[in-house]
C-alpha positions in Angstrom: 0.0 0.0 0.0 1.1 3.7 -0.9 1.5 6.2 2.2 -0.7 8.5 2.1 0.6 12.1 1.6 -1.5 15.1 3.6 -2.0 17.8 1.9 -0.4 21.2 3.2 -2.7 23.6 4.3 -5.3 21.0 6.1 -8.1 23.1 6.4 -9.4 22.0 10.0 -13.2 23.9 10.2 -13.7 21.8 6.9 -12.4 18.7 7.8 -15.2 18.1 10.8 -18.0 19.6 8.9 -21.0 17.3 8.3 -20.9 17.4 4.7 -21.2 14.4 2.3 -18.4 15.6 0.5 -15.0 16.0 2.2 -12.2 18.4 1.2 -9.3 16.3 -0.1 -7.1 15.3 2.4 -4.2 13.6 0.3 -1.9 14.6 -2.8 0.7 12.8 -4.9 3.8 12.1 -4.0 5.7 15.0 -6.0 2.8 17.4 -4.9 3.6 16.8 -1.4 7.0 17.1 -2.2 6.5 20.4 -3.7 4.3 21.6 -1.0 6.9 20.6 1.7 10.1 22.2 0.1 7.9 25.6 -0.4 7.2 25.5 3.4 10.6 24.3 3.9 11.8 27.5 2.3 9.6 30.2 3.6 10.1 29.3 7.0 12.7 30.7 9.1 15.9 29.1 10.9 14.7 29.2 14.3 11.4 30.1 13.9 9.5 26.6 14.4 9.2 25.9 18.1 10.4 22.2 18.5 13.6 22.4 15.8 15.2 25.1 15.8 16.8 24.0 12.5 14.3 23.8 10.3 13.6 26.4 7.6 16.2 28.2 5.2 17.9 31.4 5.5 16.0 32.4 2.2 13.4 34.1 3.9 15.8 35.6 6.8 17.8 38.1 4.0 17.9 41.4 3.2 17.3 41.2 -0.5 16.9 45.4 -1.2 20.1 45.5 0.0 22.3 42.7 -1.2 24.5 43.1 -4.6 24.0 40.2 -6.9 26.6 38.4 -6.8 27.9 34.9 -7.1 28.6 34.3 -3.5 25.3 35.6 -2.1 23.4 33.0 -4.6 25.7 30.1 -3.4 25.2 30.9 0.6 21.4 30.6 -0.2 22.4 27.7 -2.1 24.1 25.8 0.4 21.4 26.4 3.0 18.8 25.0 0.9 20.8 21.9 -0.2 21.3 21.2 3.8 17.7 21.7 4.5 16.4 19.8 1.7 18.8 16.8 3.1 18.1 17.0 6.2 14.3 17.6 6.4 12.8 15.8 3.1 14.5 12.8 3.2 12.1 11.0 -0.2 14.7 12.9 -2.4 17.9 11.7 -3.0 20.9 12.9 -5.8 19.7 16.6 -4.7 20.9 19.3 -7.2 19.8 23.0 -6.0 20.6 26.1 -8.6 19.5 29.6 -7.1 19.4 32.6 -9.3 18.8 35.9 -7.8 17.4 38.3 -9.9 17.5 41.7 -8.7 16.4 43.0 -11.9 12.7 41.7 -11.3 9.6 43.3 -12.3 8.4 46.5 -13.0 4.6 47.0 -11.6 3.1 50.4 -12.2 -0.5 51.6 -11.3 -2.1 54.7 -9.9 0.7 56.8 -9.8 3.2 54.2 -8.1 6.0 51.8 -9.3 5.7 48.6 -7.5 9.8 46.8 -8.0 9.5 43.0 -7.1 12.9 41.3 -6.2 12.6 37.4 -6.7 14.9 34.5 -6.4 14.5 31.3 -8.6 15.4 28.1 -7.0 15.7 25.1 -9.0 16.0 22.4 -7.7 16.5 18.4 -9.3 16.5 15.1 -7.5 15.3 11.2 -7.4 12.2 10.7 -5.4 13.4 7.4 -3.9 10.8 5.3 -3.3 9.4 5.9 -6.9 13.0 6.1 -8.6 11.3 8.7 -10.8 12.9 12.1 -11.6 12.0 15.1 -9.2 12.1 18.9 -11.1 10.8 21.9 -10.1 11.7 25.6 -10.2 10.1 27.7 -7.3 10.1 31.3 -7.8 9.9 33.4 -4.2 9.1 37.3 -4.5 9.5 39.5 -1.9 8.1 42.2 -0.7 7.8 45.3 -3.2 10.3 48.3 -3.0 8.2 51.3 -3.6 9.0 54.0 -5.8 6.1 57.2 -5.1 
């Protein structure tokens, strides 16, 4: 029998609502998978209660003030290869490519320019108990600089 993998959010008030249809509960395999890694990487070393070492450093960063450069995309790099190895062990053969693109995008309405500042992460592995490729490419914007 396959494990069943929980979808993240679990929507609680839902879930013990009479209703004769439920919310799905479950996803595949590589949808958990995604769902995990983008938790893993918005959450903050330190910041979950009972492991202190969970999370990244990608959401910890200054990006509005950082210079693009080689070395800044390989520290986030190397934090997200550790996390990934430690806390998602159904990947193995992990490859993690960050691209931090400080040109972003240009948003302008009502007499405001909205600048988003964005890092790619792609990341490639072998979900192990599938042996099937793993690819995906997570792009995490942060929060507007302003121009008025």
């Amino acid at each position: 029998m396959r494990p069943k993998y929980y979808k993240i959010p679990i929507d609680t008030r839902e879930l013990f609502k009479r209703k004769k249809i439920k919310p799905k509960l479950y996803v595949s395999s590589k949808k958990s998978i995604d769902e995990h890694l983008q938790l893993l990487f918005m959450t903050a070393q330190q910041e979950l209660r009972f492991d202190h070492n969970y999370g990244t450093v990608v959401s910890s960063l200054d990006y509005s003030t950082e210079k693009q450069t080689g070395i800044f995309e390989r520290s986030i790099e190397h934090s997200i290869y550790e996390s990934i190895t430690q806390f998602e062990p159904r990947l193995k053969d992990l490859n993690v490519k960050v691209k931090y693109d400080k040109g972003g995008e240009l948003i302008t309405s009502d007499n405001k320019k909205d600048f988003k500042v964005y890092i790619t992460i792609q990341v490639q592995a072998v979900i192990k108990q599938l042996n099937e490729q793993y690819k995906n490419v997570f792009k995490i914007f942060f929060s507007p600089l302003t121009e008025s």
